[in-house]
C-alpha positions as CSV (number, residue, x, y, z in Angstrom):
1,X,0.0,0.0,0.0
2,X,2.6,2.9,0.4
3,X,6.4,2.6,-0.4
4,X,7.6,4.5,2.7
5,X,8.8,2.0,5.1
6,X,8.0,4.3,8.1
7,X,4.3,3.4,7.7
8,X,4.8,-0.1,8.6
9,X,7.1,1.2,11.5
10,X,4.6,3.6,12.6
11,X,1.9,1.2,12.0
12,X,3.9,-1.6,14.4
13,X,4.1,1.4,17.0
14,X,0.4,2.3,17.3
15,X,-0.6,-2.0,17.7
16,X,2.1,-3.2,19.4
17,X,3.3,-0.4,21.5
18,X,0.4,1.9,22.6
19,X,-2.5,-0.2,22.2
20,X,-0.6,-3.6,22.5
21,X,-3.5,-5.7,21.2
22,X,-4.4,-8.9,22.5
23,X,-5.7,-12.0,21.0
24,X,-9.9,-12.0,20.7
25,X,-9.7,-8.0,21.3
26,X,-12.3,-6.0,19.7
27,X,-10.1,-2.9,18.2
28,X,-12.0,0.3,17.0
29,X,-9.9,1.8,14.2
30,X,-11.4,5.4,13.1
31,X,-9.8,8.0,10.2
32,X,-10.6,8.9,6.9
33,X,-9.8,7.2,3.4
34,X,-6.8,9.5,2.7
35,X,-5.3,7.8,5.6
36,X,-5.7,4.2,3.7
37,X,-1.9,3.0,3.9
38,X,-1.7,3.3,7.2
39,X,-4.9,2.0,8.0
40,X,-4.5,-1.3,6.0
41,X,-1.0,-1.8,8.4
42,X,-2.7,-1.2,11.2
43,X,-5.4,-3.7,10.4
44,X,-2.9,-6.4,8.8
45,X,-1.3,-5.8,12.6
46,X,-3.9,-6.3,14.4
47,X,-5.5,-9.7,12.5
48,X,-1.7,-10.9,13.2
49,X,-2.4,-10.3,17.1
50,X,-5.6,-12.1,16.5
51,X,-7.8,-9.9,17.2
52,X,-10.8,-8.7,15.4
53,X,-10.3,-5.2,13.5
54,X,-13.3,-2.9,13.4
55,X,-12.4,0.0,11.0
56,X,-14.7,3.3,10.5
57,X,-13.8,5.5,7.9
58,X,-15.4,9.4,8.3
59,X,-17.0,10.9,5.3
60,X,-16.3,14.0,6.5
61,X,-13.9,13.7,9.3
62,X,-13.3,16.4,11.9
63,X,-12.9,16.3,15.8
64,X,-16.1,16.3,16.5
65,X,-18.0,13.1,17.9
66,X,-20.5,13.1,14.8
67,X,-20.1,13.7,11.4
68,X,-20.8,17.8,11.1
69,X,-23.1,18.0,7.9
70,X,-25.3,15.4,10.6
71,X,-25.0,17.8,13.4
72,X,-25.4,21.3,11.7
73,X,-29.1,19.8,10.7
74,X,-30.1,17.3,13.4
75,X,-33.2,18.4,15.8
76,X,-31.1,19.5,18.8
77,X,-32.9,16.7,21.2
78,X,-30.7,14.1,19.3
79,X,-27.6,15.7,19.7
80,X,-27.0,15.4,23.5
81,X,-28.1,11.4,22.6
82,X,-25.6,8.8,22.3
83,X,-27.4,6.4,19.7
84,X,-27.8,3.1,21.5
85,X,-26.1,1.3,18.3
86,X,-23.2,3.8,19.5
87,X,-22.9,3.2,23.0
88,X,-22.9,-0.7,21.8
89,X,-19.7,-0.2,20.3
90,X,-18.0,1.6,23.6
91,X,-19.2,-1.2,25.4
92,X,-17.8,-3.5,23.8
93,X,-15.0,-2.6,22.3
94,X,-11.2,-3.0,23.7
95,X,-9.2,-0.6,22.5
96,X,-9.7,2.5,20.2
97,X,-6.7,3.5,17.5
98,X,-7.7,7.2,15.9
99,X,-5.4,8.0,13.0
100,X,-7.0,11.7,12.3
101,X,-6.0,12.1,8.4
102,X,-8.5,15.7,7.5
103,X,-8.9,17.2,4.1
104,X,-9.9,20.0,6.1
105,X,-8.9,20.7,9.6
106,X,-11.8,23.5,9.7
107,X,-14.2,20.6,9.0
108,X,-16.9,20.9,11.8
109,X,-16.5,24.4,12.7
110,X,-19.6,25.5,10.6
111,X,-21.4,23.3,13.8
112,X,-22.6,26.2,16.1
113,X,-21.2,26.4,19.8
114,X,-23.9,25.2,21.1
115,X,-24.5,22.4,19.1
116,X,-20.9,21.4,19.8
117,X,-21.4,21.4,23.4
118,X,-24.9,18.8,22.8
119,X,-22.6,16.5,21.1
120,X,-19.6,16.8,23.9
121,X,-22.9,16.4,26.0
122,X,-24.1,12.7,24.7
123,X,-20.4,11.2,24.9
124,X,-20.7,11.7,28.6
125,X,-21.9,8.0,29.3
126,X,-18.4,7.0,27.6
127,X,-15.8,9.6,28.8
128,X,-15.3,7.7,32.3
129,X,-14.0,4.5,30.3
130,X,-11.4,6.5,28.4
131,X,-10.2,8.5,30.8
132,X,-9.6,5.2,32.8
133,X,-7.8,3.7,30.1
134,X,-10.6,0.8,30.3
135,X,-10.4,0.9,26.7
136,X,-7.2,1.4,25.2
137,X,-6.5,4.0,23.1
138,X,-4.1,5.8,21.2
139,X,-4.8,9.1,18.7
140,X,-2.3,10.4,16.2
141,X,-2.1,11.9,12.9
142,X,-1.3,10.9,9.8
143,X,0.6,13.5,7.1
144,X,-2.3,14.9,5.0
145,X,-1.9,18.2,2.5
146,X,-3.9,19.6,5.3
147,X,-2.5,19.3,8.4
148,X,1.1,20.1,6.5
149,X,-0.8,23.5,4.9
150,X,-1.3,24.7,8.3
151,X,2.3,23.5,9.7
152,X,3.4,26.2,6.8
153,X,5.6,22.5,5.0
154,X,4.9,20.8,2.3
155,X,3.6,17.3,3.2
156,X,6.6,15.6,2.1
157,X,8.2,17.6,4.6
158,X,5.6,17.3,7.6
159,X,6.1,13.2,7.3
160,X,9.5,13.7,7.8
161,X,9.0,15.9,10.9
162,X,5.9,13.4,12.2
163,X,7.8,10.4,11.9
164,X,10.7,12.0,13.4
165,X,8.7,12.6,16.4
166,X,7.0,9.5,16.8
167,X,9.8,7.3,15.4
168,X,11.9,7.6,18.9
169,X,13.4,5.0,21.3
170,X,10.6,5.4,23.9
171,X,12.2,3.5,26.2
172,X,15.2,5.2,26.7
173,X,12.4,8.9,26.3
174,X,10.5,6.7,29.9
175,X,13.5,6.8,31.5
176,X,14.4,10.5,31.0
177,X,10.5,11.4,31.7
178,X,10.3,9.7,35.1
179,X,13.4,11.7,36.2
180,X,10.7,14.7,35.4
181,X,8.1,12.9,36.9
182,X,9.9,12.2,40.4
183,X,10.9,15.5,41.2
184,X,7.0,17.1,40.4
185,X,5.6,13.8,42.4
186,X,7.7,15.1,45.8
187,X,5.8,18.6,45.2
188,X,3.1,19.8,46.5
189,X,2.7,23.3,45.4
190,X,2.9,24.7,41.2
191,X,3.4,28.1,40.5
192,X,4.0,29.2,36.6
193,X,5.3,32.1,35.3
194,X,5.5,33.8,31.7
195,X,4.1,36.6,29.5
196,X,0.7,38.0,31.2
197,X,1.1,34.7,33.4
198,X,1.4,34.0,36.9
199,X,-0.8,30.9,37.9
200,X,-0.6,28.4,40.9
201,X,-2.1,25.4,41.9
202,X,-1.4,22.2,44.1
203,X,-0.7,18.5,43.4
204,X,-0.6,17.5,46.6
205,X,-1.8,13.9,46.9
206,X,-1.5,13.6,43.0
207,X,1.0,11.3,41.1
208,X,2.1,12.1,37.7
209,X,1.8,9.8,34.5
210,X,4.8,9.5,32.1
211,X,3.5,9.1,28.4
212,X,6.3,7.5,26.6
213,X,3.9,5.9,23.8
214,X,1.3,4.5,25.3
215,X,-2.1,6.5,24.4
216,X,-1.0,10.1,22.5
217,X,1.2,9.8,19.1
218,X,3.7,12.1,19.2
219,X,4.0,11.1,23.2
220,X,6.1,12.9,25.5
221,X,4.8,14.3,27.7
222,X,4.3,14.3,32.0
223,X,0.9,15.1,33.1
224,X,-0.9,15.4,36.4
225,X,-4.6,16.1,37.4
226,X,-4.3,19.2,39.8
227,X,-6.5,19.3,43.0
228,X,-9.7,20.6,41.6
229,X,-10.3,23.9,44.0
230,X,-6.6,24.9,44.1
231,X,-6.4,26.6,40.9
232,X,-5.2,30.5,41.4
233,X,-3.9,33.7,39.4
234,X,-4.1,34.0,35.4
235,X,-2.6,32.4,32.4
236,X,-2.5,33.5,29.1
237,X,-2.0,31.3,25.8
238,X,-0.1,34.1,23.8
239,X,2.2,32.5,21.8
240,X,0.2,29.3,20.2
241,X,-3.4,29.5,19.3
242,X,-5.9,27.1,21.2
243,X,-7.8,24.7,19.0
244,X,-11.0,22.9,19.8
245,X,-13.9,22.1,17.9
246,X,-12.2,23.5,14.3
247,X,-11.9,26.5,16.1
248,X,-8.7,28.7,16.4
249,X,-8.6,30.7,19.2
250,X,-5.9,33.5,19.6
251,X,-4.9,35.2,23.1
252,X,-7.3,32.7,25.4
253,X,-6.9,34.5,28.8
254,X,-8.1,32.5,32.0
255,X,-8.3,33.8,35.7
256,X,-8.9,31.6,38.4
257,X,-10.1,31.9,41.6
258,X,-10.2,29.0,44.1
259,X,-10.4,26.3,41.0
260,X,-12.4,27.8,38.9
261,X,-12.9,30.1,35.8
262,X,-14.2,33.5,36.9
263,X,-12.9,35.3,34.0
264,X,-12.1,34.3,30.0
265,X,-11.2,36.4,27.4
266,X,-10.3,35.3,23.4
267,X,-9.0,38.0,21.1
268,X,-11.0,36.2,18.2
269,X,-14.0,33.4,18.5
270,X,-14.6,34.8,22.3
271,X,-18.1,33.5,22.4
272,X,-16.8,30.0,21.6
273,X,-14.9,30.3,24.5
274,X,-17.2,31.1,26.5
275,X,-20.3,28.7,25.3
276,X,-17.5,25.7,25.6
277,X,-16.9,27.1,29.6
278,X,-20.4,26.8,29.7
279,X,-20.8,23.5,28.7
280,X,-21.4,22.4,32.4
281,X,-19.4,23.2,35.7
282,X,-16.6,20.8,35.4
283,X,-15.7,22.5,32.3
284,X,-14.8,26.1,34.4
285,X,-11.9,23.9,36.0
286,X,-8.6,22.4,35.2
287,X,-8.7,18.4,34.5
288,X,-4.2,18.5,33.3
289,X,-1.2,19.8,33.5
290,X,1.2,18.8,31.2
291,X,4.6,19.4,30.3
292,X,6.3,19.1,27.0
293,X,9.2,16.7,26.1
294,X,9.4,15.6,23.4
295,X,12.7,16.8,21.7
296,X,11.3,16.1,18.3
297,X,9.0,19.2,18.6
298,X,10.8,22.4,18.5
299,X,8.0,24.8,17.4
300,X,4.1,24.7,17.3
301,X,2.8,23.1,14.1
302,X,-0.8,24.3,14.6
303,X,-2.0,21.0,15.8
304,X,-2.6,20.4,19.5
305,X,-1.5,16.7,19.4
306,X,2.0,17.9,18.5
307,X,2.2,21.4,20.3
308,X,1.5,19.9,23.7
309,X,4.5,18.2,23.3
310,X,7.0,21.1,22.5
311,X,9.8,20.7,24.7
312,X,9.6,23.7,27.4
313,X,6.1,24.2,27.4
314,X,3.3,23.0,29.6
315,X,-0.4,23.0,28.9
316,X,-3.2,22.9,30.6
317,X,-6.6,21.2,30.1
318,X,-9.6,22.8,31.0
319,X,-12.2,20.1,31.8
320,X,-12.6,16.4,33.3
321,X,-9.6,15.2,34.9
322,X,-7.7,11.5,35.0
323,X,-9.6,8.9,37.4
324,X,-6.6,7.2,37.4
325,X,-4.5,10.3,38.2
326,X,-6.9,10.9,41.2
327,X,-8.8,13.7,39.3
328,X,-12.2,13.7,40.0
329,X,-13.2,16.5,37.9
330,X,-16.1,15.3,35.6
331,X,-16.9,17.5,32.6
332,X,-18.1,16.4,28.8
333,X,-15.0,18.9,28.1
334,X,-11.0,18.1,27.8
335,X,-9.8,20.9,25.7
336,X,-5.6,21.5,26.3
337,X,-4.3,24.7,25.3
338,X,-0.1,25.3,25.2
339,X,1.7,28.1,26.8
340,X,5.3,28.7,26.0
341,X,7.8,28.9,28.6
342,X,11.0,29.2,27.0
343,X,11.2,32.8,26.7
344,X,10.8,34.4,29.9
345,X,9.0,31.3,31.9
346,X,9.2,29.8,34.9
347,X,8.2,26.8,37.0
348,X,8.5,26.9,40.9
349,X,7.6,23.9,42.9
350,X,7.3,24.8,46.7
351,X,9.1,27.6,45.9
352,X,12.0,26.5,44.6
353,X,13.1,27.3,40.6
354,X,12.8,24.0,38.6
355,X,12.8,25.3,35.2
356,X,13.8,28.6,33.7
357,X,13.0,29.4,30.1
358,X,12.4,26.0,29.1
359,X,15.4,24.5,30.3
360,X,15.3,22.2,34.1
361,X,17.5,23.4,36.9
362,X,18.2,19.8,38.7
């Protein structure tokens, strides 16, 4: 199916690595027909496990839980529904592999706000499962014309960066990551600082997850699920704009007070912001904090699977937190938005300086 041998590699990565399918699995495999090469390796991977494949390949895809031409026109009382075939599927299936492949990364923003937050709505009955990792799962990208346009490469030149940031020794990345991992694990207290930023909040009690390829592709990352009500000061997303939805939001601004959202400001697309805060109340809190390290990523690409993993920056997620993580923060909304910290930032855990401008001081 495709010439480049990375496929295959890449393909052995997402099975065998970060789902790590298991004979008589059930293994959802979404994306779009653009994406075929992959796909086909993916499934050949999986029948070789001995496990059943399950593809589902989007007409139109985009991030959003239905297909959008469905949702723009759909009485709103079906929207906030998971179909009952639909919640079948979740039910039953093991493990979930999303290879997002768009001929349009704008594909779904023509679906109002509030429509978008029915649909984030009716995936509620399923959200505990993920965020549990009761299914396995894994999403990643595969190099459209797309997704390169808004990286500003040509596609031949986006594969070569995706594969060079997936394509890693995860192993030896686990071993560098838990260093990370250990010193934010003996912390209690978080204070970040940056351009228009000065935010704090605890992880007292909370243990931190290393992702070294086993759910997001890029990995690379260490995250946490801060204590829900400890959330103080501002942060502003400057530097990288926040996507959600096929939005792209410029300038996000958050203030918070006791662990939640009292103030929001966008500079463009402000009142998707704020019908997406609005969702429902877990949504007005943080549910991650993650910091970037993957050393393959040295710039924003426009996607938030690969920006969250720029190497000295941190994001945060507002929305429902990691069970597993001991976040108890329930919310139909997970949206992470990157702030840069390599020019002029700063982390302080119990007061002590742990990173400055992107680079750690231990």
């Amino acid at each position: 199916m495709s010439s480049d041998p990375r496929v295959v590699e890449y393909a052995r990565l997402l099975v065998e690595r970060c789902v790590d399918v298991q004979p008589g699995w059930q293994v959802g495999v979404s994306s779009a027909h653009i994406a075929r090469p992959l796909v086909v390796e993916v499934i050949r991977l999986i029948a070789r496990r001995g496990a059943f494949a399950l593809p589902r390949i989007a007409v139109t895809e985009s991030l959003l839980p239905r297909d959008p031409t469905w949702a723009a026109e759909a009485p709103e009382e079906l929207l906030s529904t998971l179909p009952p075939l639909e919640q079948a599927y979740w039910d039953g299936i093991d493990a979930d592999i999303v290879i997002f492949a768009p001929d349009n990364t704008r594909a779904g923003s023509e679906v109002s706000p509030e429509r978008q937050a029915l649909l984030r709505e009716s995936m509620r009955p399923i959200i505990p499962r993920i965020l549990n990792y009761d299914i396995k799962w894994v999403a990643c990208m595969y190099p459209t014309p797309a997704i390169a346009q808004d990286a500003g490469m040509a596609t031949a030149a986006f594969a070569n960066f995706l594969y060079g940031a997936c394509l890693r020794d995860w192993d030896a990345e686990a071993k560098r990551m838990r260093r990370i991992a250990d010193r934010f694990d003996a912390a209690d207290e978080v204070n970040i600082t940056g351009v228009d930023t000065d935010i704090s909040f605890s992880l007292a009690g909370r243990h931190g997850e290393v992702d070294a390829g086993k759910a997001n592709m890029p990995a690379g990352e260490v995250f946490y699920s801060p204590v829900e009500d400890s959330a103080n000061g501002v942060v502003t997303f400057g530097e990288y704009p926040a996507w959600y939805g096929g939005h792209q939001l410029r300038g996000v601004r958050l203030r918070f007070e006791e662990g939640r959202i009292v103030e929001a400001s966008a500079e463009n697309d402000e009142d998707f912001l704020l019908a997406t805060l609005d969702t429902d109340e877990g949504a007005r809190r943080l549910g991650e904090f993650g910091i970037g390290c993957n050393e393959g990523i040295d710039r924003a690409y426009g996607n938030p699977l690969f920006d969250e993993k720029i190497y000295g920056t941190i994001h945060l997620a507002i929305g429902a937190g990691f069970p597993m993580l001991g976040g108890t923060n329930e919310s139909a909304v997970h949206w992470d938005i990157v702030k840069e910290l390599r020019t002029g930032g700063e982390i302080h855990l119990d007061g002590e300086l742990v990173q400055k401008n992107g680079e750690w001081q231990f």
